[in-house]
Backbone as a ProteinNet text record, in pm:
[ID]
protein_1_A
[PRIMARY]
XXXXXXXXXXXXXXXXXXXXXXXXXXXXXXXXXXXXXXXXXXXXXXXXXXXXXXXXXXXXXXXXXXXXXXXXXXXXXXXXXXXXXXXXXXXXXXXXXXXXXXXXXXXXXXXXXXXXXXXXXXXXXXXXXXXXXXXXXXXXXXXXXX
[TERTIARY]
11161.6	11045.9	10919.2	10777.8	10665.2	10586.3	10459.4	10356	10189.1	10171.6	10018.2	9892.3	9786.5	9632	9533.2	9505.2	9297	9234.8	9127.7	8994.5	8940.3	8885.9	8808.2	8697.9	8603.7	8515.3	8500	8509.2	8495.5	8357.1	8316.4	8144.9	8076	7908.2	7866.4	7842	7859.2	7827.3	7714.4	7662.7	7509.1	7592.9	7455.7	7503.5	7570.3	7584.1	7662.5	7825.4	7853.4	7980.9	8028	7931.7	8036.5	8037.7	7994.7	7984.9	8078.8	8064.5	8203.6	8355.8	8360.7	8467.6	8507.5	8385.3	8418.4	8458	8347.1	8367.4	8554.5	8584.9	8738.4	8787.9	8812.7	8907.4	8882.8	8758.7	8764.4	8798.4	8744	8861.5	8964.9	9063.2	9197.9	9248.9	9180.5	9205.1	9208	9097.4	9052.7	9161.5	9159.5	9301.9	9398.9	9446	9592.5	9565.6	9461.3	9465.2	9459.7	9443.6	9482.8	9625.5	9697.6	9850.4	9871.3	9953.8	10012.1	10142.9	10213.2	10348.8	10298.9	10305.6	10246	10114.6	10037.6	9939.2	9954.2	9860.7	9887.9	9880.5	9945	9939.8	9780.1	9732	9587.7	9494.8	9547.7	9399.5	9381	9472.2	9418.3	9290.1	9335.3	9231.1	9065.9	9073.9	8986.5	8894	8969.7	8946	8849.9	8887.4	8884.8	8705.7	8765.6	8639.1	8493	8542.9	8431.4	8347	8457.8	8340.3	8285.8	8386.3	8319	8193.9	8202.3	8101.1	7946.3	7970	7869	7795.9	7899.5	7841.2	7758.1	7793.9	7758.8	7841.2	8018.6	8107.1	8175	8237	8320.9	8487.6	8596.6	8698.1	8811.2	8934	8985.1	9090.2	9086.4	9169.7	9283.2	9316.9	9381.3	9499	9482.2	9624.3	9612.2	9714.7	9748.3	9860.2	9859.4	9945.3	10085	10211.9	10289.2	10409.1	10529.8	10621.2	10708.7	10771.6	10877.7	11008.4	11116.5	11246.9	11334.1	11499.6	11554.6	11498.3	11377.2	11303.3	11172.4	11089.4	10971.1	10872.3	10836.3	10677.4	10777.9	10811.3	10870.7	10792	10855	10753.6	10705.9	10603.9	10520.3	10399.6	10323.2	10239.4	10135.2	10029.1	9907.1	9782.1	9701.3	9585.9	9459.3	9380.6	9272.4	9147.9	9171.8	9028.3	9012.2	8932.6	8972.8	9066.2	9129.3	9224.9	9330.7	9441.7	9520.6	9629.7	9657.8	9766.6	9866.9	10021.6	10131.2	10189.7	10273.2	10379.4	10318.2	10340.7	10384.1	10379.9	10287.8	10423.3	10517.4	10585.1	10682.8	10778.2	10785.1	10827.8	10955.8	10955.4	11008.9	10986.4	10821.5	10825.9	10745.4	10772.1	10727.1	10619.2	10544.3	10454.1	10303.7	10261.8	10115.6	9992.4	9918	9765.2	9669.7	9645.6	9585.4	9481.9	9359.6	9236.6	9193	9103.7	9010.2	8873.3	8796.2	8641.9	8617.2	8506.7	8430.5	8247.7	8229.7	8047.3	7992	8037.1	8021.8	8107.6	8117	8212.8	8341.2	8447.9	8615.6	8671	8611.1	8712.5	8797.8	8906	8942	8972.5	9024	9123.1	9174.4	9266.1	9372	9364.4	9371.6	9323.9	9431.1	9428.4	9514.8	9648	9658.7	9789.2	9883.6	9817.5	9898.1	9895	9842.5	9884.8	9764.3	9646.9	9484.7	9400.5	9381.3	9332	9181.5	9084.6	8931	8840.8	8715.9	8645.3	8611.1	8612.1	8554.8	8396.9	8335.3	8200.5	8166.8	8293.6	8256.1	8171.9	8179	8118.8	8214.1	8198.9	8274.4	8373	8487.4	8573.9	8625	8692.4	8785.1	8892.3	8959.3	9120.9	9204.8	9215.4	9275.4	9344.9	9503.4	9592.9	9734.9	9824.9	9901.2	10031	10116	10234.8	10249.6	10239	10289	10386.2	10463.3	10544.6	10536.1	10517.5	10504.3	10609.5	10558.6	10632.7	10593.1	10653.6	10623.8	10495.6	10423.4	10302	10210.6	10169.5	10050.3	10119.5	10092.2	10125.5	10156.3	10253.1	10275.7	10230.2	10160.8	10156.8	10245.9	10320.7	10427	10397.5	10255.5	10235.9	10171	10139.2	10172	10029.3	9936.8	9816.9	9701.7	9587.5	9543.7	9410.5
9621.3	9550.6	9619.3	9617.9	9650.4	9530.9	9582.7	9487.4	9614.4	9566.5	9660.6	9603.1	9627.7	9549.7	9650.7	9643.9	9749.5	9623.9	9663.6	9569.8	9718.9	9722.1	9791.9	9730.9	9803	9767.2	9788.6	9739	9727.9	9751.4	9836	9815	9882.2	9797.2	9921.2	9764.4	9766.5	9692.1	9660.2	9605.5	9593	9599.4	9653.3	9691.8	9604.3	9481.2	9405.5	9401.2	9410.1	9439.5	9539.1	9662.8	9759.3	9767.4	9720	9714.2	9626.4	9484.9	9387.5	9490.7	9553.3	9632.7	9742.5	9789.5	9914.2	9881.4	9760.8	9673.6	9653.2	9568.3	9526.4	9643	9762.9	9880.8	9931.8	9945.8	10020.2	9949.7	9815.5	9723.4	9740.3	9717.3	9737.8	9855.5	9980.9	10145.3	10119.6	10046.1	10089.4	9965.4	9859.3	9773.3	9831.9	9927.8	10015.8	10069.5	10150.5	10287.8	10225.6	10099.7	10052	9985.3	9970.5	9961.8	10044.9	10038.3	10094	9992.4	10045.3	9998.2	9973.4	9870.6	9791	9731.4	9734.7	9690.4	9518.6	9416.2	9327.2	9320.7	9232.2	9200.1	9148.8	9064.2	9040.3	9122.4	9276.7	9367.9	9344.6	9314.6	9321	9216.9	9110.1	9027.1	9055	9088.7	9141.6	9252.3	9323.6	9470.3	9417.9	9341.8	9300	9219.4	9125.9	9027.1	9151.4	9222.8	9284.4	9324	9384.5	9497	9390.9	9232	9167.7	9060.4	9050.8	9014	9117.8	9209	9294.9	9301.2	9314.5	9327.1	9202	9069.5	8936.9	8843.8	8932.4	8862.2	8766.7	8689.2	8567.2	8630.8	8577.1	8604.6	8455	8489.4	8398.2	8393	8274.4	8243	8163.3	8152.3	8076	8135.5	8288.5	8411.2	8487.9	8540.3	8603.5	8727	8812.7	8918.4	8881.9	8944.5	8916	9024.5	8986.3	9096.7	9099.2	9193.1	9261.4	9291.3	9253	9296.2	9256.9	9185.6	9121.9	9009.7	9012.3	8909.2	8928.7	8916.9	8972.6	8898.7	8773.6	8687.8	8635.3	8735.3	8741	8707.8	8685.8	8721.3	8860.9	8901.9	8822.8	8785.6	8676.7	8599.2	8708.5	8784.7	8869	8793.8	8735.3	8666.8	8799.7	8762.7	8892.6	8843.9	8717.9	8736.2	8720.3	8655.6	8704.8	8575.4	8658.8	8528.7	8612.7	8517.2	8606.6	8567.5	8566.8	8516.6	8628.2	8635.9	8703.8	8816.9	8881.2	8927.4	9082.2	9160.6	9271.3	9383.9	9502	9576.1	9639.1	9675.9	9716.3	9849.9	9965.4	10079.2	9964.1	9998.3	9948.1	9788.7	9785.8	9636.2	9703.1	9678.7	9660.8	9552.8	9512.5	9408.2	9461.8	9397.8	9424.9	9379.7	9442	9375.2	9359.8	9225.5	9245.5	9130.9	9164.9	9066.3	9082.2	8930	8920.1	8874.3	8978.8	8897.6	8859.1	8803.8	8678.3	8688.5	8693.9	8688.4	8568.3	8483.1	8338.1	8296.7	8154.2	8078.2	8145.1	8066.8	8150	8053	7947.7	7832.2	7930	7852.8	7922.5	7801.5	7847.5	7722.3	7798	7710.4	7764.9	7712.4	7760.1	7769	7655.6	7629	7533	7588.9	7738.6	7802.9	7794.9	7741	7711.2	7858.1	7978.7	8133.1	8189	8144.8	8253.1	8183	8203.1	8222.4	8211	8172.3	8210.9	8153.6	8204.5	8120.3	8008.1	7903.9	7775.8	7761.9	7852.8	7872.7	7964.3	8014.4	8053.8	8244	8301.7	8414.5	8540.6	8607.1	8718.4	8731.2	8765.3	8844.1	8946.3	9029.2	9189.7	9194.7	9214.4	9219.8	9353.8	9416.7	9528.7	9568.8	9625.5	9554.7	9676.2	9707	9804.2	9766.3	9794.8	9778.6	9862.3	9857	9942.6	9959.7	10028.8	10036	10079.3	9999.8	10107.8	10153.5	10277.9	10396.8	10421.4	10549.2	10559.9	10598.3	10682.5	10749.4	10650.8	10736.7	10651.8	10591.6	10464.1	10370.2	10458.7	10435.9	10502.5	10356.2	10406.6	10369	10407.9	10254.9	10281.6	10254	10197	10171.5	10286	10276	10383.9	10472.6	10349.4	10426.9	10426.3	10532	10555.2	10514.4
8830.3	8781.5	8829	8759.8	8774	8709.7	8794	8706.9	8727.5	8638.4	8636	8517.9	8573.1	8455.9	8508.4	8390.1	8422.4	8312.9	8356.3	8253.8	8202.9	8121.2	8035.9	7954.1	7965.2	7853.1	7743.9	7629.4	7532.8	7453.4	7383.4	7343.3	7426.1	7412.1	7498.1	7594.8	7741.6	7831.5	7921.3	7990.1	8052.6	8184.8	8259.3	8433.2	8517.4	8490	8537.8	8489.4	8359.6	8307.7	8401.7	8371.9	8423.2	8634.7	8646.2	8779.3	8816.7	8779.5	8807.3	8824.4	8653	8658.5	8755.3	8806.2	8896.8	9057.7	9073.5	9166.4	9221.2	9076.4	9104.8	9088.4	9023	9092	9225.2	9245.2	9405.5	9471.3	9438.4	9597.5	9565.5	9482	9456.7	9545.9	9474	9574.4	9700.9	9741.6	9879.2	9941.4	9933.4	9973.3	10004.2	9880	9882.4	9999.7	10012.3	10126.9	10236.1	10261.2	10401.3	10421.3	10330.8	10337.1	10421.8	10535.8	10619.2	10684.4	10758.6	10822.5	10904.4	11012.2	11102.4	11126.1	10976.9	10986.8	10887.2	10932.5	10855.1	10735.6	10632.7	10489.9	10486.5	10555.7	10545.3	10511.4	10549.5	10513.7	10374	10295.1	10158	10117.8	10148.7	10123.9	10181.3	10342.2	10400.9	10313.1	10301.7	10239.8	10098.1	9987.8	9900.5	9895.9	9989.8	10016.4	10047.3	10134.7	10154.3	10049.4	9951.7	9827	9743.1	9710.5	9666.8	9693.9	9867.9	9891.1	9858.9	9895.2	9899.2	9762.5	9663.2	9501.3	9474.6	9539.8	9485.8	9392.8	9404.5	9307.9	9357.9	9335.1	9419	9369.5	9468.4	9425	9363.9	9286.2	9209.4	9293.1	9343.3	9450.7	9408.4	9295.4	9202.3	9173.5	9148.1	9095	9241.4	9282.8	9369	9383.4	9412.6	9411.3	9460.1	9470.5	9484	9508.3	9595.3	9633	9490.9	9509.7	9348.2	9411.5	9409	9509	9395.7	9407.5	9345.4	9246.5	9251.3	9124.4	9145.2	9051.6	8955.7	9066.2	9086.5	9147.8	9254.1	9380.1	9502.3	9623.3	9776.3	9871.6	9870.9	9954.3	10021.6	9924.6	9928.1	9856.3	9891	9811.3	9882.3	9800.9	9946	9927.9	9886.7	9785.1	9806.5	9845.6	9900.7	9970.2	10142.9	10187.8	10334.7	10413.8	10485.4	10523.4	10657.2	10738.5	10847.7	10813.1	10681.9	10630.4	10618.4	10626.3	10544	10681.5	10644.6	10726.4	10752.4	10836.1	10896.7	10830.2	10737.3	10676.1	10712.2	10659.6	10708.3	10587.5	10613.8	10496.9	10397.1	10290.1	10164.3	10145.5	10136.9	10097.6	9950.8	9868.8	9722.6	9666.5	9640.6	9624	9545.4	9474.2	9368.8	9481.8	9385.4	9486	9327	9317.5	9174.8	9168.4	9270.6	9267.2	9123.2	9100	8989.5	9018.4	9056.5	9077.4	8992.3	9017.4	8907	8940.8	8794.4	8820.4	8897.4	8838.8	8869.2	8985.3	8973.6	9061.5	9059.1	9181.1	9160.3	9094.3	9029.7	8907.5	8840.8	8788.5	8650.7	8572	8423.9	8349.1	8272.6	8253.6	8119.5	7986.4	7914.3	7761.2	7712.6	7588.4	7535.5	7456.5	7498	7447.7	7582.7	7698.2	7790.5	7929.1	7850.5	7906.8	7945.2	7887.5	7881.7	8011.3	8080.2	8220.5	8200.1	8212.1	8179.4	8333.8	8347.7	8414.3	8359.9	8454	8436.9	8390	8429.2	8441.4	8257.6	8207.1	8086	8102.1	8286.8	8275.1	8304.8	8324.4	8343.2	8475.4	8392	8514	8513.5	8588	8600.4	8672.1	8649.3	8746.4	8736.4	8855.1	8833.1	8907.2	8859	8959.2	8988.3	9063.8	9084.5	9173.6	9180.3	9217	9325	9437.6	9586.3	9645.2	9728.5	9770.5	9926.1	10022.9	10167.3	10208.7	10272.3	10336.1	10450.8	10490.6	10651	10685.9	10568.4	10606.9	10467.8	10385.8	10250.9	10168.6	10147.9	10026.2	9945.2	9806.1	9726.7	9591.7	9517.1	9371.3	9271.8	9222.9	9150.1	9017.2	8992.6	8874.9	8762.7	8616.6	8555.7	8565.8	8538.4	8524.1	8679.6	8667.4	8783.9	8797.5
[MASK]
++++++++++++++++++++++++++++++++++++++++++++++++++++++++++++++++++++++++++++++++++++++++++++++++++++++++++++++++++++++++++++++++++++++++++++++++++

C-alpha cells in the first residue's frame, strides 16, 4: 500500500494561493528530513506547526497522517501540528505525513456526497502528502512524485 497528494494550482493564482501551497510542501519536506530513528514521532507536528505558524496558516487537525503495514490507515497516528504525542522511530516503520493548512480557521466539513472535505470557513486549503519509510540513516520517500 501507498498513499500520496500534491495541491496544484490551477489558473493563474494570487500570492496567497501560491504561498499556502508552497507553504504546505516545504513543511511536508522539511518534517520528512527530520525523520530519524530515535528521534520522536512528534517532530512532525512540531516541524509542521512551525512553517505554518510563521506563514499565518492554521493547521487541520481533523485528518491526520497515518502508519501503512499489514493495512492501509494503521498505527502510528501522525499529528501535524504541535504536540508530544506518538512512539519512537524506529528503522522500518512506514507511515505518511500529509498536513493540510488552511487560510482560515482549522474547521472542516464534509460535503453531502459524504467524501469532499472543505473548510468550514469556505477559504482555502493545501495538503501535501508522502509515504516514508525510516531507515538507519535518511528517511526514504516511497511515494511517486517529488
Amino acid at each position: 500500500f501507498g498513499d500520496c497528494c500534491t495541491t496544484e494550482v490551477i489558473g493563474k493564482g494570487d500570492e496567497v494561493t501560491y504561498s499556502l501551497r508552497d507553504v504546505t510542501k516545504n513543511s511536508t519536506l522539511d518534517a520528512i528530513s527530520q525523520c530519524r530513528a530515535g528521534i520522536p514521532l512528534s517532530v512532525v507536528g512540531q516541524t509542521i506547526s512551525k512553517h505554518a505558524e510563521a506563514a499565518g496558516f492554521s493547521i487541520c487537525k481533523e485528518f491526520i497522517g497515518h502508519g501503512i503495514g499489514q493495512y492501509f490507515h494503521g498505527l502510528p497516528e501522525v499529528y501535524h501540528y504541535y504536540n508530544n504525542m506518538g512512539p519512537i522511530l524506529r528503522p522500518g516503520m512506514v507511515f505518511t505525513i500529509e498536513p493540510i493548512l488552511m487560510e482560515g480557521k482549522d474547521a472542516m466539513r464534509i460535503l453531502s456526497d459524504g467524501w469532499t472535505a472543505v473548510a468550514a470557513d469556505s477559504k482555502r486549503a493545501a495538503q501535501f502528502e508522502h509515504t516514508i519509510v525510516i531507515t538507519d540513516g535518511e528517511p526514504e520517500i516511497l511515494s511517486p512524485h517529488r
